[in-house]
C-alpha positions as CSV (number, residue, x, y, z in Angstrom):
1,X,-0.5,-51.2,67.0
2,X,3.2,-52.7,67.0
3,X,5.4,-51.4,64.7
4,X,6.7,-54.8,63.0
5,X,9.8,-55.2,61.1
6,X,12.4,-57.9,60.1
7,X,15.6,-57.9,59.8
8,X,18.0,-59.7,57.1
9,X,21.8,-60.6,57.6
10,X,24.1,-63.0,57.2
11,X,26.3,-62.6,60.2
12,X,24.2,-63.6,63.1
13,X,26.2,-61.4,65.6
14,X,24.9,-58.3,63.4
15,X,21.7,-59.7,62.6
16,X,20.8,-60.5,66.6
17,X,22.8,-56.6,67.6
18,X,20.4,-54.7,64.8
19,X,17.3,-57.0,65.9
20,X,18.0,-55.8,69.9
21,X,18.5,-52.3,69.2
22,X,15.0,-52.3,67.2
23,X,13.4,-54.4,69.8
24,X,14.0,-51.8,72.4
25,X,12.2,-49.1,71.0
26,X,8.8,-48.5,72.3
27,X,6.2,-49.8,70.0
28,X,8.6,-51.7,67.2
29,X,8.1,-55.4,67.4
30,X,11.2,-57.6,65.1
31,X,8.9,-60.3,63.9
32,X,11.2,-62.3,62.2
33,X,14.8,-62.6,61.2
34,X,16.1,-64.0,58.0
35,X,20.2,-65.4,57.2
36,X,19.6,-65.0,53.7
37,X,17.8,-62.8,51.2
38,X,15.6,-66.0,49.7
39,X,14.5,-66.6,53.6
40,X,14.3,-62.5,54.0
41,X,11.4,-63.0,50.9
42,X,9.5,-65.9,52.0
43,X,9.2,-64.6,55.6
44,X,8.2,-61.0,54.9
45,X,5.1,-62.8,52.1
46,X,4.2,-64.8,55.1
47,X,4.3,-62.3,57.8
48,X,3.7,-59.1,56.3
49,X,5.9,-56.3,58.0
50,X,5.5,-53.2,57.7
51,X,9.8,-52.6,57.3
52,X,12.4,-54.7,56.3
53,X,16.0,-54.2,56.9
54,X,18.0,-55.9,54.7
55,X,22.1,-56.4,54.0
56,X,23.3,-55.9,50.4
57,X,25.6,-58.8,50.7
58,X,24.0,-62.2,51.1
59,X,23.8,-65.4,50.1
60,X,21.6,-67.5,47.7
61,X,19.5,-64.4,46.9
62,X,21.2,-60.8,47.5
63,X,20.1,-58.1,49.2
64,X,19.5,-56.2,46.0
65,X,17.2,-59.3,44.7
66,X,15.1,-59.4,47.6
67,X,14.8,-55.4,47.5
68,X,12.8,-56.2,44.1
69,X,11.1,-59.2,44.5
70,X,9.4,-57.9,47.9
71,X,8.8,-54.3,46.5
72,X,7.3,-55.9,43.5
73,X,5.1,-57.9,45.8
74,X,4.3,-55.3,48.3
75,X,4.4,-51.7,47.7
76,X,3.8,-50.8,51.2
77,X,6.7,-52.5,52.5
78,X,9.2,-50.3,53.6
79,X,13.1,-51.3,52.7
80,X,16.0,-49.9,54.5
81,X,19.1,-51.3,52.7
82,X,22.2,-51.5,54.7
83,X,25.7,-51.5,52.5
84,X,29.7,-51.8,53.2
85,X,29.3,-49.1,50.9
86,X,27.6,-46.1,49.3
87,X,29.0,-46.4,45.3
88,X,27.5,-45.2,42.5
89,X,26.2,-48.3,41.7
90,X,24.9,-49.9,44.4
91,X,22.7,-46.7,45.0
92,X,21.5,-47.0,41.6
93,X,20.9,-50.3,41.8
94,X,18.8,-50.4,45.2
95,X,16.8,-47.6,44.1
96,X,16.1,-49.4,40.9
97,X,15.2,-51.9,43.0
98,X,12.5,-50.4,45.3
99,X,14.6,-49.3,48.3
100,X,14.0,-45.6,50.5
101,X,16.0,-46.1,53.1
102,X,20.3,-46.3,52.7
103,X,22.4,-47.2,55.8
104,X,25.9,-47.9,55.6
105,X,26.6,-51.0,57.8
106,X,29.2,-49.3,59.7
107,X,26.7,-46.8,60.6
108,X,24.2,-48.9,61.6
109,X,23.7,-48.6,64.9
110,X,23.4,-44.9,65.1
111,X,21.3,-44.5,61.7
112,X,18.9,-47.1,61.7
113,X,16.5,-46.0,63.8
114,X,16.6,-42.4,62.1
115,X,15.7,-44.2,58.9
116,X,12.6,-46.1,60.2
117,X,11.3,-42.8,61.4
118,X,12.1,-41.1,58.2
119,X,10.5,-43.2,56.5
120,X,7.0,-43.4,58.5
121,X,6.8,-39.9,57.8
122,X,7.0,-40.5,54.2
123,X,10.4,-39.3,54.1
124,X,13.8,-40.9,52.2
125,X,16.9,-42.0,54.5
126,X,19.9,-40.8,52.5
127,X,23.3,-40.9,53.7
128,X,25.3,-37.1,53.4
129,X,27.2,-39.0,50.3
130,X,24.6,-40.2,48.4
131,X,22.4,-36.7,48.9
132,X,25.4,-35.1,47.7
133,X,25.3,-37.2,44.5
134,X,21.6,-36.8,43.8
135,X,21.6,-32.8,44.6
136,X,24.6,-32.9,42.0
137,X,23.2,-34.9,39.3
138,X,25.8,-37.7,39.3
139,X,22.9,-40.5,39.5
140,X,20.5,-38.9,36.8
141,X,22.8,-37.3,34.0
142,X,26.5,-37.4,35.1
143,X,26.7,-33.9,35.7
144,X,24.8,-31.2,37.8
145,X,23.3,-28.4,35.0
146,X,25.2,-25.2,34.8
147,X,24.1,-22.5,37.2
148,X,21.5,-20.2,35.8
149,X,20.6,-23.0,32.7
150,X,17.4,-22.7,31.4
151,X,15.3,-25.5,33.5
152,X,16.0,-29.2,32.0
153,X,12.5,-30.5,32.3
154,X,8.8,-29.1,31.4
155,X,6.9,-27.6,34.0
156,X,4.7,-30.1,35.8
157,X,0.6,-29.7,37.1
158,X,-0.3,-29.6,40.4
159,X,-2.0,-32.9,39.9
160,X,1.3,-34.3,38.0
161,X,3.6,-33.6,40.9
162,X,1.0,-35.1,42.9
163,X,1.5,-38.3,41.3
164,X,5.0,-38.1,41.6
165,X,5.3,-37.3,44.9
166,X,2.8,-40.2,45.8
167,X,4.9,-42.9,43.0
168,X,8.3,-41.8,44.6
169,X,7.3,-43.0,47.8
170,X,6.9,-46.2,46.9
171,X,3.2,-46.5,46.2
172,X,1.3,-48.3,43.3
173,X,-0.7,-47.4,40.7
174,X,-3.8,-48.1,42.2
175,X,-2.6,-46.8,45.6
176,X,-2.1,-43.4,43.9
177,X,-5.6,-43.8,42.6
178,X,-6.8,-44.3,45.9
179,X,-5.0,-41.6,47.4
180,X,-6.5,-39.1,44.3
181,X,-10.0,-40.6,44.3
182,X,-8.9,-41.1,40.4
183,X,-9.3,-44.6,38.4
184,X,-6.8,-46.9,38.4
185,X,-6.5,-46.9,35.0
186,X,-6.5,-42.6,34.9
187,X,-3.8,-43.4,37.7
188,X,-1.8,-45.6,35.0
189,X,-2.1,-42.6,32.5
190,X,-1.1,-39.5,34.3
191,X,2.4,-42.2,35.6
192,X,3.0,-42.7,31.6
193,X,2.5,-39.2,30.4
194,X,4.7,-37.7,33.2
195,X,7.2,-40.1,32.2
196,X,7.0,-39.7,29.0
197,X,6.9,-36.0,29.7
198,X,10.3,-36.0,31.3
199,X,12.0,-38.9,29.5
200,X,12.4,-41.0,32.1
201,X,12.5,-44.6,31.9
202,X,12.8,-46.0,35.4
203,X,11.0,-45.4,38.9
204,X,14.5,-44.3,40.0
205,X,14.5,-41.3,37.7
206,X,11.2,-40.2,39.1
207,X,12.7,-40.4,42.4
208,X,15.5,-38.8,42.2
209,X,13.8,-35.5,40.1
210,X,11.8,-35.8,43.2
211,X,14.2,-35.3,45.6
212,X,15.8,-32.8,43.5
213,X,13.1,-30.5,42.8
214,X,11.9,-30.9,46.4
215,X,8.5,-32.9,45.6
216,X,9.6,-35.3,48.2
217,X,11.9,-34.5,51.4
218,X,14.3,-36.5,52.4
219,X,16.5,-36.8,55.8
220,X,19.9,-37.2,56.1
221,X,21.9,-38.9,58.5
222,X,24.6,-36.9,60.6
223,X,27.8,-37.5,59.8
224,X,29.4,-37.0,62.8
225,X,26.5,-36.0,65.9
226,X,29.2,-36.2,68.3
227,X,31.7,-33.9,66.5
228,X,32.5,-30.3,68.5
229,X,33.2,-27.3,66.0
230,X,33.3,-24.9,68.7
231,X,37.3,-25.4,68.6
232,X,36.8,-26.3,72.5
């Protein structure tokens, strides 16, 4: 079975170069490209893919809108966000929003496919810069804890980090459930006592104590694969 994906930008020259590059890996079918993020919704309700790939910046409905509206409507679709850049807000904001998957634009081409594959394993795509900020604590408190600090949080069940580990990549209530062999509705509990547990008040926090207490993994792009430190 096809790998099938669609792909959302404004700029038809990028939209078309991203859709080929895709296109010519075995297996990944682009079933549908979108100019906007309002046609990047309707299309991927209709057609179902199993990854969209969409750009922050776009008209009539941003890339950030779309993010939510489709993770809201399916939790198995996998986003990969692309950005002009990786600020502290727009990562907030996409993970908010539902996204896994961060590619800088001017990256694209070398990243992209990395991020797909990172993410069928059940992985995150971070760029180096925005793994930094999560390993540091910039998107959670501000500030990384001090070294040798007591630990922050309460220590978690085996069957709590489960739920975490199955919530922070991506799936529903009822797909953790499913994965568990629990009730939906003891699904629903364990999600509000382990946030409750921890403070939290968004998905994003779960994900990010995820990644930083290794519950999920997460691969990073390299910054520079072509770079030479051997100082020949």
């Amino acid at each position: 079975m096809k790998l099938r994906i669609l792909v959302a930008d404004d700029h038809e020259v990028v939209r078309r170069g991203l859709a080929s590059l895709l296109q010519a890996q075995p297996g990944w079918e682009v079933i549908a490209e979108a100019s906007d993020g309002r046609e990047a919704v309707e299309k991927a309700k209709q057609l179902k893919p199993d990854f969209v790939i969409l750009d922050i910046g776009m008209p009539n409905l941003n890339g950030l809108a779309a993010t939510r509206q489709l993770a809201q409507h399916d939790p198995n679709c996998k986003i990969i966000v692309l950005t002009i850049t990786d600020s502290d807000h727009v990562i907030r904001e996409a993970l908010d929003a539902g996204a896994r998957g961060f590619v800088l634009k001017s990256d694209a081409v070398r990243d992209l496919v990395s991020a797909i594959e990172a993410l069928q394993r059940g992985q995150m795509f971070f760029t180096p810069r925005v793994n930094e900020m999560v390993l540091a604590g910039f998107l959670e408190k501000g500030v990384a804890a001090p070294r040798g600090a007591p630990p922050r949080f309460p220590t978690l069940t085996p069957r709590e980090r489960e739920v975490i580990q199955l919530l922070a990549e991506g799936k529903s209530s009822k797909e953790v459930a499913t994965v568990l062999k629990l009730s939906t509705k003891t699904a629903e509990t364990h999600r509000s006592n382990i946030m409750r547990k921890l403070g939290f008040h968004s998905i994003r926090d779960l994900v990010l104590y995820a990644v930083k207490n290794d519950i999920i993994q997460v691969h990073m792009s390299d910054p520079d694969p072509s770079r030479d430190d051997s100082g020949t």
